[in-house]
Backbone as JSON Lines, residues from 0, in Angstrom:
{"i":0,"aa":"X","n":[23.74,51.29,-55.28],"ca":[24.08,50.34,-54.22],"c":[25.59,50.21,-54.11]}
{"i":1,"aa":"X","n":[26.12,50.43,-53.3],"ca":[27.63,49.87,-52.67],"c":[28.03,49.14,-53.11]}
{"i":2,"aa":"X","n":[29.44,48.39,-53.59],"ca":[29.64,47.02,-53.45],"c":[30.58,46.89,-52.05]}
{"i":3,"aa":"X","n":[30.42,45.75,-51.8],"ca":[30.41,45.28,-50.27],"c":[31.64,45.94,-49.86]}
{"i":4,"aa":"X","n":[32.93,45.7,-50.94],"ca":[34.13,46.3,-50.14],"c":[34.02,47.6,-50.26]}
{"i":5,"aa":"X","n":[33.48,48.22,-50.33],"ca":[33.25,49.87,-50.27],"c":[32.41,50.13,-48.78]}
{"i":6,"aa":"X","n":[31.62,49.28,-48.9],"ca":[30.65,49.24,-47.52],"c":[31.46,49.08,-46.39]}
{"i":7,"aa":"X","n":[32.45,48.35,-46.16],"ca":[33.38,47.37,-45.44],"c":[33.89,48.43,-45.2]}
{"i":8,"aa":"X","n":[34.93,49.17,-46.06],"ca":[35.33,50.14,-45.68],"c":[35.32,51.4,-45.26]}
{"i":9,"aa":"X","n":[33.86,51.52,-45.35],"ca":[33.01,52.84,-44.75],"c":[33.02,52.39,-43.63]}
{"i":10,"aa":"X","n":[32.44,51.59,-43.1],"ca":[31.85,51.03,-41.96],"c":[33.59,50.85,-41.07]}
{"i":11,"aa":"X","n":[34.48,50.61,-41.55],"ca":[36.06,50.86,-40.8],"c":[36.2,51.97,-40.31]}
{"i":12,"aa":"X","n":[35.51,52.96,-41.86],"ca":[35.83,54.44,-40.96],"c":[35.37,54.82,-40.28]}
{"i":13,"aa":"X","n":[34.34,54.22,-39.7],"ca":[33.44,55.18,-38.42],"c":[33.83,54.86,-37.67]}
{"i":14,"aa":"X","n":[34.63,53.3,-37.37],"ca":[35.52,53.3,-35.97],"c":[36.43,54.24,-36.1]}
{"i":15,"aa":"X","n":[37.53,54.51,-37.33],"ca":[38.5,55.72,-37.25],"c":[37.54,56.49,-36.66]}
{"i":16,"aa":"X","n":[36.93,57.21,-37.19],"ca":[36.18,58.23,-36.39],"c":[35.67,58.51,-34.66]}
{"i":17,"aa":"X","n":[35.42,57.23,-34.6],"ca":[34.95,57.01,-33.25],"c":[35.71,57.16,-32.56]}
{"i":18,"aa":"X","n":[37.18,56.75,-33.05],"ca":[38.42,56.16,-31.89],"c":[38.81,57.65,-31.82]}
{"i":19,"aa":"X","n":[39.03,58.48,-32.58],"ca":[39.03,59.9,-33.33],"c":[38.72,60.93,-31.9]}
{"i":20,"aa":"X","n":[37.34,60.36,-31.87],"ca":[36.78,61.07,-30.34],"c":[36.86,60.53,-29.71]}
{"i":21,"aa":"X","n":[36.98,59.49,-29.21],"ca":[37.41,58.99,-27.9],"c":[39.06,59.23,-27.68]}
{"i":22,"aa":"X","n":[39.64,59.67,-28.49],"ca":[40.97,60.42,-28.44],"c":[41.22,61.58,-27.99]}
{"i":23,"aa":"X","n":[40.49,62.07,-28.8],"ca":[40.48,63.35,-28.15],"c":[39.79,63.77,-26.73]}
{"i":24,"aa":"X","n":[38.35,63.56,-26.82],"ca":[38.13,62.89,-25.07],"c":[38.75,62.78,-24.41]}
{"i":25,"aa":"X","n":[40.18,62.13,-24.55],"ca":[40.96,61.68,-23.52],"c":[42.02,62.73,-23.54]}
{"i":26,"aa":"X","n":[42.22,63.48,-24.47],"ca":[42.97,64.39,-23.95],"c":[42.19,65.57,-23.38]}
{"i":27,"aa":"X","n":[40.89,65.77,-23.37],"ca":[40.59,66.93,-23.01],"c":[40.68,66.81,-21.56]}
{"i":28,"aa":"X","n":[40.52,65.26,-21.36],"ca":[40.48,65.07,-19.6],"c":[41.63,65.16,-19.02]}
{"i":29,"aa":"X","n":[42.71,65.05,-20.07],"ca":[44.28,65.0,-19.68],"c":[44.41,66.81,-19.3]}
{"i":30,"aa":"X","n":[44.17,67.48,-19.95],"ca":[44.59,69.29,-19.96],"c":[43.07,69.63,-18.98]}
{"i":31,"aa":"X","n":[42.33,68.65,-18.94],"ca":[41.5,69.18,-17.52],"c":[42.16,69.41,-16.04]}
{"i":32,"aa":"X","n":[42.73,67.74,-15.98],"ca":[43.51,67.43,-14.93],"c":[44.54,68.68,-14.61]}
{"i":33,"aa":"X","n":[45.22,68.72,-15.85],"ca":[46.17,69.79,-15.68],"c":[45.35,71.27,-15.79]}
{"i":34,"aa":"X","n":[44.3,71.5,-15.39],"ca":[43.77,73.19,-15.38],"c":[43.86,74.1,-16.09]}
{"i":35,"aa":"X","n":[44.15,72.92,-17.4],"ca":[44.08,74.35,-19.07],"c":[42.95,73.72,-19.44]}
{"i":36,"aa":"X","n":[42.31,74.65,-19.24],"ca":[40.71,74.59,-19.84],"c":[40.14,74.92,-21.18]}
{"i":37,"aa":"X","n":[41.11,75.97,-21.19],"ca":[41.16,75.95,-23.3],"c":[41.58,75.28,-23.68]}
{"i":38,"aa":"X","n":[42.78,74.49,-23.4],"ca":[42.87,73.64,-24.44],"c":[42.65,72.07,-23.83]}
{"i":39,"aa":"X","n":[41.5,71.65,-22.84],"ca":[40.59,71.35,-22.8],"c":[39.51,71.17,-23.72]}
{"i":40,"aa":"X","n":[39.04,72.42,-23.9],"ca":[38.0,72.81,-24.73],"c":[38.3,72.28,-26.09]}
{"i":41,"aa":"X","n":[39.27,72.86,-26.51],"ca":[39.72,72.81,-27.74],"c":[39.8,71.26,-28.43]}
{"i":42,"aa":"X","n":[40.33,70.47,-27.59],"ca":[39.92,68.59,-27.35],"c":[38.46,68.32,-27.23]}
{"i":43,"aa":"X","n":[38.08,69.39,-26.73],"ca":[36.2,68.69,-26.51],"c":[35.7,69.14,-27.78]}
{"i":44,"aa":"X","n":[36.06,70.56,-28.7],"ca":[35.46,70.48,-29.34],"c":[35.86,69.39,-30.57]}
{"i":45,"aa":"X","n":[37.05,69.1,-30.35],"ca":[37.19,68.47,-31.75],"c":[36.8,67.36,-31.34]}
{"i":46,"aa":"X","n":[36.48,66.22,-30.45],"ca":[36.01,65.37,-30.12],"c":[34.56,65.38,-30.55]}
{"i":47,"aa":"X","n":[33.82,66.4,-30.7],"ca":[32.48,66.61,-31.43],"c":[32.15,66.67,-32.58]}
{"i":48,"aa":"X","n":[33.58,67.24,-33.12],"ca":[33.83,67.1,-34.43],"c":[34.03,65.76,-35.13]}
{"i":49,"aa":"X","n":[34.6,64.84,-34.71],"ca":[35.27,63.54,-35.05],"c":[33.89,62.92,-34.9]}
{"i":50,"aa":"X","n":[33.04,63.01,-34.04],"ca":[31.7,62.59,-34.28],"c":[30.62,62.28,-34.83]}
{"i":51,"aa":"X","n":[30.83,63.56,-35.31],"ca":[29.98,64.16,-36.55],"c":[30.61,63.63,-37.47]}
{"i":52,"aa":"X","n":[32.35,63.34,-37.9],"ca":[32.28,62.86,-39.16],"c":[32.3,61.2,-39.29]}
{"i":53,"aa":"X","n":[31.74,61.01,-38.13],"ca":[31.31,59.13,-37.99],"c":[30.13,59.01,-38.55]}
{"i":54,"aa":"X","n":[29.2,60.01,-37.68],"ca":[27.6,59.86,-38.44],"c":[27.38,60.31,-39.91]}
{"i":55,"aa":"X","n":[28.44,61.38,-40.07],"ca":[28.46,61.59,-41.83],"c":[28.76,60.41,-42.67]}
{"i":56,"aa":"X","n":[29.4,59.42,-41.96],"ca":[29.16,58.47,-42.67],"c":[28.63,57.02,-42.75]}
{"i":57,"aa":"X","n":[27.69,57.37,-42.01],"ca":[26.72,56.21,-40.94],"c":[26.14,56.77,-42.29]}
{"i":58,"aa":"X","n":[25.32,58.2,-42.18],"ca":[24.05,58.93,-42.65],"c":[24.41,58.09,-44.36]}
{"i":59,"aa":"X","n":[25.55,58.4,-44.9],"ca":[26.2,57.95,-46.34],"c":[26.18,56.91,-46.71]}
{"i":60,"aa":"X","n":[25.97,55.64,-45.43],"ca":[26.09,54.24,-46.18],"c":[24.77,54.06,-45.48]}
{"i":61,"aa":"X","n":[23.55,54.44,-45.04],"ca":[22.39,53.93,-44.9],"c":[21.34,54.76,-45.82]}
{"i":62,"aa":"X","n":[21.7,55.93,-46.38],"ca":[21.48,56.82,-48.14],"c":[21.61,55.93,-48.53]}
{"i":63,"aa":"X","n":[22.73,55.36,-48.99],"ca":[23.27,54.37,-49.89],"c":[22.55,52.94,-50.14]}
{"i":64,"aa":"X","n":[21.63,52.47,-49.08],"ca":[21.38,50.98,-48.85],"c":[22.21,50.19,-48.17]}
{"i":65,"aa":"X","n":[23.55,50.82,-47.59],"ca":[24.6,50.04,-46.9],"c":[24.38,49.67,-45.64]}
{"i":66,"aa":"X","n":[24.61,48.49,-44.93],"ca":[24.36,47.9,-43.78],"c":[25.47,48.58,-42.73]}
{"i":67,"aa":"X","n":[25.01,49.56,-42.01],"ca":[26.06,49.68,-40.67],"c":[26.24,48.5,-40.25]}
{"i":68,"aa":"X","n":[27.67,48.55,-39.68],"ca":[28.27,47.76,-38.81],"c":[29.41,48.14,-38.22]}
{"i":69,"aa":"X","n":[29.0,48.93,-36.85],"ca":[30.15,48.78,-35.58],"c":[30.97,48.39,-35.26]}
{"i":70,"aa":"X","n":[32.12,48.77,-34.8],"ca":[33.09,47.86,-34.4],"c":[33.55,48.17,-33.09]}
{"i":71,"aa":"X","n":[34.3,47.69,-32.62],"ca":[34.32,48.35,-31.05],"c":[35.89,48.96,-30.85]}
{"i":72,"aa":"X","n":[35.46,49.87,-30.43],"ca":[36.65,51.13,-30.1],"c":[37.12,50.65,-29.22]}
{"i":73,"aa":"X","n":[38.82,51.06,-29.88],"ca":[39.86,50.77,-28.59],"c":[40.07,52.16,-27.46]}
{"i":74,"aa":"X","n":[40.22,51.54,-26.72],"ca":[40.86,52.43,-25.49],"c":[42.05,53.38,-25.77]}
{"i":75,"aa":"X","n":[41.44,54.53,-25.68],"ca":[42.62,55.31,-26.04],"c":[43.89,55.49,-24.86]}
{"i":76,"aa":"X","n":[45.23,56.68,-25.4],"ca":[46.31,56.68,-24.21],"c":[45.57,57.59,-22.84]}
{"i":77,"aa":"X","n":[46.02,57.48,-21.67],"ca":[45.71,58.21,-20.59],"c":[46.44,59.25,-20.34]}
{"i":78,"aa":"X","n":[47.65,58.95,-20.83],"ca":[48.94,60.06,-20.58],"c":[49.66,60.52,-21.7]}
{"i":79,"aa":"X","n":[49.83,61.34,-21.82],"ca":[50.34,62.5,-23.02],"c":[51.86,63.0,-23.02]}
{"i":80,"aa":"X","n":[52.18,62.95,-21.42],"ca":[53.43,63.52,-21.35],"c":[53.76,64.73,-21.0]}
{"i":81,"aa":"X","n":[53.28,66.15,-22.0],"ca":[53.38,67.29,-21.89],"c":[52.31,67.47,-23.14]}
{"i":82,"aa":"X","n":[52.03,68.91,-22.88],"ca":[51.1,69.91,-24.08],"c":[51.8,69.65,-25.23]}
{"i":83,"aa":"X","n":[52.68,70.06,-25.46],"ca":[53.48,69.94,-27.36],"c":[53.53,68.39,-27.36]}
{"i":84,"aa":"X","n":[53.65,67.61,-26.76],"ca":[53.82,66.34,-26.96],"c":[52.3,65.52,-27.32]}
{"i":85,"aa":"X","n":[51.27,66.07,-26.54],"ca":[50.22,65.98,-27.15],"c":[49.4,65.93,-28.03]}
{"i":86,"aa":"X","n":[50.32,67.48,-29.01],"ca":[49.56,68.06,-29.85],"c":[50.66,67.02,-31.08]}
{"i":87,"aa":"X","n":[51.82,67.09,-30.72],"ca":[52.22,65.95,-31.63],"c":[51.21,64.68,-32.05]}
{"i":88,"aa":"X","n":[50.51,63.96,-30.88],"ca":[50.38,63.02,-31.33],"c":[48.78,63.28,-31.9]}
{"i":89,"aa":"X","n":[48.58,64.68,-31.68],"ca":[47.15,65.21,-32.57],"c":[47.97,65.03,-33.92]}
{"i":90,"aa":"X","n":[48.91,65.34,-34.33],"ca":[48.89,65.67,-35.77],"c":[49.36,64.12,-36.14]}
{"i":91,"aa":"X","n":[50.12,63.4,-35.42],"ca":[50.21,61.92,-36.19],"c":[48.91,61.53,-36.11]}
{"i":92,"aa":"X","n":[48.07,61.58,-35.38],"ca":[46.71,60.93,-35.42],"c":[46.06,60.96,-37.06]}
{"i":93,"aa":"X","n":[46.02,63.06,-36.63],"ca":[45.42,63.38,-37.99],"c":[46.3,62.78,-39.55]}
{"i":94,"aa":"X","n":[47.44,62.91,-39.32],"ca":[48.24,61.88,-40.9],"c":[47.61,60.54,-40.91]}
{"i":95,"aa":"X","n":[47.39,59.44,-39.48],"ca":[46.98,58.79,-39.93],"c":[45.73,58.78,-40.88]}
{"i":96,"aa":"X","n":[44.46,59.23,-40.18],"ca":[43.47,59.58,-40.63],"c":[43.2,60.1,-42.29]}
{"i":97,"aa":"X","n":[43.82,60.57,-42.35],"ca":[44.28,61.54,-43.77],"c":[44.51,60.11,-44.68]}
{"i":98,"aa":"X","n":[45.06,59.35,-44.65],"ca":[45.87,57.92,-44.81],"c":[44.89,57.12,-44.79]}
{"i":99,"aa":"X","n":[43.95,57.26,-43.92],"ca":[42.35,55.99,-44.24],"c":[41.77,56.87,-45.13]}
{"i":100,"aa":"X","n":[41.62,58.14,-45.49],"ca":[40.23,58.79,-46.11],"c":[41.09,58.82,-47.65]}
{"i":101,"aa":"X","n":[42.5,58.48,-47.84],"ca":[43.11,58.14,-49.19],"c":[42.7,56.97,-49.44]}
{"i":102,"aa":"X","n":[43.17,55.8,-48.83],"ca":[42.91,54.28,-48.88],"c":[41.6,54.14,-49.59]}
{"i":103,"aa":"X","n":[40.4,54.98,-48.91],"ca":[39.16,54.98,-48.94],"c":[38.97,55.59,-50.64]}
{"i":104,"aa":"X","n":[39.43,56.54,-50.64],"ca":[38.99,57.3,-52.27],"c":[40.04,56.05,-53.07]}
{"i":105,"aa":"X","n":[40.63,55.57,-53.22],"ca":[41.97,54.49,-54.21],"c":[41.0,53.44,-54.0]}
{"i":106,"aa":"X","n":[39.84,52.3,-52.79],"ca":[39.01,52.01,-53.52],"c":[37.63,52.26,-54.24]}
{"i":107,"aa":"X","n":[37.28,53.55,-53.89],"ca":[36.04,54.65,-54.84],"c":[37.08,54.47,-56.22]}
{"i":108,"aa":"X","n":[37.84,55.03,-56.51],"ca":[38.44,54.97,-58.05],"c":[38.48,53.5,-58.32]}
{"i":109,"aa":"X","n":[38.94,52.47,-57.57],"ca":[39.6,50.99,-58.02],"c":[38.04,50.83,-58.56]}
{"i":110,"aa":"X","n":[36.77,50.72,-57.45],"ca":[35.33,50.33,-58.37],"c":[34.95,51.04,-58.91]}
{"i":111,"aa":"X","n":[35.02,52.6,-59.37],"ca":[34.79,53.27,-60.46],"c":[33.09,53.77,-59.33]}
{"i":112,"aa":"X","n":[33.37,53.52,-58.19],"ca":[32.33,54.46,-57.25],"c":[32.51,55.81,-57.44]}
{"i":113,"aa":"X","n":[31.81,56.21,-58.41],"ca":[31.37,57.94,-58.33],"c":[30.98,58.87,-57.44]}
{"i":114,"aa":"X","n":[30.0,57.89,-56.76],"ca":[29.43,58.45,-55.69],"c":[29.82,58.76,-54.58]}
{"i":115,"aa":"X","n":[30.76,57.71,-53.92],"ca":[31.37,57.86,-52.75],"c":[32.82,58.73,-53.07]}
{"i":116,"aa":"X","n":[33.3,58.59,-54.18],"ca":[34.74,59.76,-54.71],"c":[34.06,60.46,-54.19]}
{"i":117,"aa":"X","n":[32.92,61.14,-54.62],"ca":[32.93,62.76,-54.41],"c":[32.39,63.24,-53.5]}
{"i":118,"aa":"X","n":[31.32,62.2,-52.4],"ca":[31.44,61.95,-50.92],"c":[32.8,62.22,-50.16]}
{"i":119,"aa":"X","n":[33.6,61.96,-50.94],"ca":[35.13,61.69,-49.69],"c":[35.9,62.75,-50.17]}
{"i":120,"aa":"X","n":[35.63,63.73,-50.9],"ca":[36.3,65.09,-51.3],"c":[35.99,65.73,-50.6]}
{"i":121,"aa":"X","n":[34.67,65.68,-49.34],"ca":[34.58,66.7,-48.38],"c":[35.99,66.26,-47.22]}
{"i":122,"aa":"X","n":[35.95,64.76,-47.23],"ca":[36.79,64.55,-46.29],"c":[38.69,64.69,-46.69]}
{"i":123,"aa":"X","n":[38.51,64.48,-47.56],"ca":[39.58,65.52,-48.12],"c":[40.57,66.6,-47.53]}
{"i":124,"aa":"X","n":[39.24,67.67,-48.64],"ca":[39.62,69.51,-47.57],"c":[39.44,69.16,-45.94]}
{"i":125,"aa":"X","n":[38.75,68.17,-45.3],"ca":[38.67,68.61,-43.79],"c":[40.09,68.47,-43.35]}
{"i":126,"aa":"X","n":[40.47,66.91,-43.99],"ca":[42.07,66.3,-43.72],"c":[43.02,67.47,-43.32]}
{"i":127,"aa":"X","n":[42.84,68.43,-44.83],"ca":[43.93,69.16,-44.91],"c":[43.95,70.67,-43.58]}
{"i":128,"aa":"X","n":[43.16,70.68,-43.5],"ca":[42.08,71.77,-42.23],"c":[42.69,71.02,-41.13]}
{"i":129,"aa":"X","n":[42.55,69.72,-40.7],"ca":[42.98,68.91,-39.49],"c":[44.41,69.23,-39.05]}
{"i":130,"aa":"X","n":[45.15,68.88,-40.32],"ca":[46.43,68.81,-40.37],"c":[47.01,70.2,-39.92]}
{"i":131,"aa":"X","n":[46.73,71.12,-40.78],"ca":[47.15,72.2,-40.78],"c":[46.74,73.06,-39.31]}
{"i":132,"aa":"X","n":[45.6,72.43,-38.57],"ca":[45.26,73.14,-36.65],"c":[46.38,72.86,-36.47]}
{"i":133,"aa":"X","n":[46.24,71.47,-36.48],"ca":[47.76,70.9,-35.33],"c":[49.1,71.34,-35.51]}
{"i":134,"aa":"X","n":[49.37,71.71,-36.57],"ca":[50.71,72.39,-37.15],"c":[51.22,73.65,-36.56]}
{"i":135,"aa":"X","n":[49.59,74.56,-36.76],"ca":[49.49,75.52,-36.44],"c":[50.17,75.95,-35.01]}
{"i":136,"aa":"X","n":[49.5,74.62,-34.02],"ca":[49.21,74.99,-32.8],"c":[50.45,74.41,-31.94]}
{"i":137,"aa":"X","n":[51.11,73.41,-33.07],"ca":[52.56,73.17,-32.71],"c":[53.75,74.36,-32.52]}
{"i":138,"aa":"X","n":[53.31,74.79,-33.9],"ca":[54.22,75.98,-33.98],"c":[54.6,77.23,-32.7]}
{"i":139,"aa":"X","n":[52.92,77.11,-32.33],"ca":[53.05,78.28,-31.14],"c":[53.16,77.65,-29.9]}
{"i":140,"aa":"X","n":[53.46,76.47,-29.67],"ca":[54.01,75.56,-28.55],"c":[55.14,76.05,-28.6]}
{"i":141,"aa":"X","n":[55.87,75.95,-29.65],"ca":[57.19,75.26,-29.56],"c":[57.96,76.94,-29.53]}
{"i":142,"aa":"X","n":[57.31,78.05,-29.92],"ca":[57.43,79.11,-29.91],"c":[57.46,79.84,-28.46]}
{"i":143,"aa":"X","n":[56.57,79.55,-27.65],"ca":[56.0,80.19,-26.35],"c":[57.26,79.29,-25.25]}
{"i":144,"aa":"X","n":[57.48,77.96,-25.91],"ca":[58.64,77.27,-25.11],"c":[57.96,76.91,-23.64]}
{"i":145,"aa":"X","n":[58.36,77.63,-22.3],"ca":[58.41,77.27,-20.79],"c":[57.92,78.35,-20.45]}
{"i":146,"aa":"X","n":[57.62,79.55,-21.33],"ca":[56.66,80.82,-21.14],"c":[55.76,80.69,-20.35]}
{"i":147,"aa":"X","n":[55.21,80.41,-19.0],"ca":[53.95,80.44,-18.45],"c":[53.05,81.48,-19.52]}
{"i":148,"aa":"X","n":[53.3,82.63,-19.25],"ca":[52.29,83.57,-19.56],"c":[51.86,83.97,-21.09]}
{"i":149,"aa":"X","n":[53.03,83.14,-21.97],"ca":[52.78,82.99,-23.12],"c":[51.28,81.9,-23.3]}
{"i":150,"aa":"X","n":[51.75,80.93,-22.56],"ca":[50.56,79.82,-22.46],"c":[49.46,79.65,-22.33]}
{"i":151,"aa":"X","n":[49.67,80.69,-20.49],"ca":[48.26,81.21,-20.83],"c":[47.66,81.96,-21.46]}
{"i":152,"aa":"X","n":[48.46,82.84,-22.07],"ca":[47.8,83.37,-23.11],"c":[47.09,82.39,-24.37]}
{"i":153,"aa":"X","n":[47.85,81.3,-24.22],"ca":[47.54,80.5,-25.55],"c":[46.5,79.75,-25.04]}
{"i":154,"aa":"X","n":[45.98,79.59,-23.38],"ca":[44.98,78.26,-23.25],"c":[43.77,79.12,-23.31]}
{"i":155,"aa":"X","n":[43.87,80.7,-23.32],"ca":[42.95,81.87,-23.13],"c":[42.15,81.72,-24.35]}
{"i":156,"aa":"X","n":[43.02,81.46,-25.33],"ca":[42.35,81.64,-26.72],"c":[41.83,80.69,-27.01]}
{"i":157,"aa":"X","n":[42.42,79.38,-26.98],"ca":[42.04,77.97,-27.57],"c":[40.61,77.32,-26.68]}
{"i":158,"aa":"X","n":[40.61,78.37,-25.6],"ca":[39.4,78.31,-24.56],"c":[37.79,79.14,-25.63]}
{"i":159,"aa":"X","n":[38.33,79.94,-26.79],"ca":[37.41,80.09,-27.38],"c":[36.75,79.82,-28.63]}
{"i":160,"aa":"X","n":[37.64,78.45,-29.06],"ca":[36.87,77.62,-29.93],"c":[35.47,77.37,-29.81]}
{"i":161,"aa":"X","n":[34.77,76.99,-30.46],"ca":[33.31,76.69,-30.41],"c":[32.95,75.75,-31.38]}
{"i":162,"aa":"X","n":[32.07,74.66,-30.53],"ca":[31.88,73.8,-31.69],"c":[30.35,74.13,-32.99]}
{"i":163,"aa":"X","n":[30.55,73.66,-33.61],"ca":[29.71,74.09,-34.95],"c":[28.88,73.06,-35.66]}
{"i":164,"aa":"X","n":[27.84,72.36,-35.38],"ca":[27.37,71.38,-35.72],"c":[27.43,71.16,-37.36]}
{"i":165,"aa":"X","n":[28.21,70.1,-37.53],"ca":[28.42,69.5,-39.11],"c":[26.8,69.47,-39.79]}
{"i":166,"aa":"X","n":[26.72,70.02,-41.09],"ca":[25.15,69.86,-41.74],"c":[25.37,68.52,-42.62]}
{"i":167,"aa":"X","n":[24.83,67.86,-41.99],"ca":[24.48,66.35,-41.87],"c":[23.68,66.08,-43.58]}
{"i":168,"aa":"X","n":[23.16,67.23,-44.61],"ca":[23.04,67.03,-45.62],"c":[23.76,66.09,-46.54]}
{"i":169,"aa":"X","n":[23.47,66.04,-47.61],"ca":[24.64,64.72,-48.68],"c":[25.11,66.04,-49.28]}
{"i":170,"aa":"X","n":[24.82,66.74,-49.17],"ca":[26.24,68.15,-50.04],"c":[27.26,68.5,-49.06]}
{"i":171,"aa":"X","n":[26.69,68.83,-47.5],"ca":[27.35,69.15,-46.19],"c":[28.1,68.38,-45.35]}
């Protein structure tokens, strides 16, 4: 069984999560507007992704005996600015995030929760996976510069992400 502030704070993270995709959501509609459809895509898929790791931990605290409880998502930004400026605020997003799923394991160690530590080691490696897209994808922003055709080359590719349904297992 949980103790409550462990519950409390699961149940925080699925709004991170939530707000997570409704973030990204909003940018995919932002690079819709603007007619990059890959990296469109690339926002929709991770918006599916951020999803999945809400219910991973819906699925974890009702395993557990823990009482969901919702919170209500804020409204994300409408405007981005530009593509690299975007993807900036993908990767502060993701530090924050990275920053709740620490908070989260410091109180798993503070109650000597075993269970949820090694629950939150998947979220962990994903952190570092998160971090490291956006870096990635900064890099070749900031690389390609005012390049149209570099770009599109880059919305060509990011147009072929695919999303991958998370295995919703307690190992997965």
């Amino acid at each position: 069984m949980l103790k409550d502030k462990m519950a409390e704070a699961l149940n925080k993270q699925i709004n991170e999560e939530l707000y997570s995709a409704y973030l990204y959501l909003s940018m995919s509609a932002y690079f819709e507007d603007m007619g990059l459809k890959g990296f469109a895509n690339w926002m929709k898929v991770q918006a599916m992704e951020e999803k999945d790791h809400a219910m991973k931990v819906y699925n974890y605290l009702v395993n557990q005996g823990a009482r969901v409880k919702l919170y209500e998502i804020k409204e994300p930004p409408f405007e981005f600015g530009s593509i690299k400026n975007t993807f900036e605020e993908v990767l502060k997003h993701e530090q924050h995030i990275t920053r709740k799923i620490n908070e989260l394991v410091d109180i798993a160690e503070e109650l000597k929760d075993r269970p949820t530590f090694n629950f939150l080691q998947w979220y962990i490696d994903e952190q570092v996976e998160e971090e490291e897209n956006a870096r990635e994808i900064l890099t070749r922003l900031e690389f390609v510069g005012d390049n149209k055709n570099a770009l599109f080359m880059l919305d060509r590719e990011l147009a072929q992400r695919q999303y991958v349904p998370l295995n919703m297992n307690r190992e997965g």
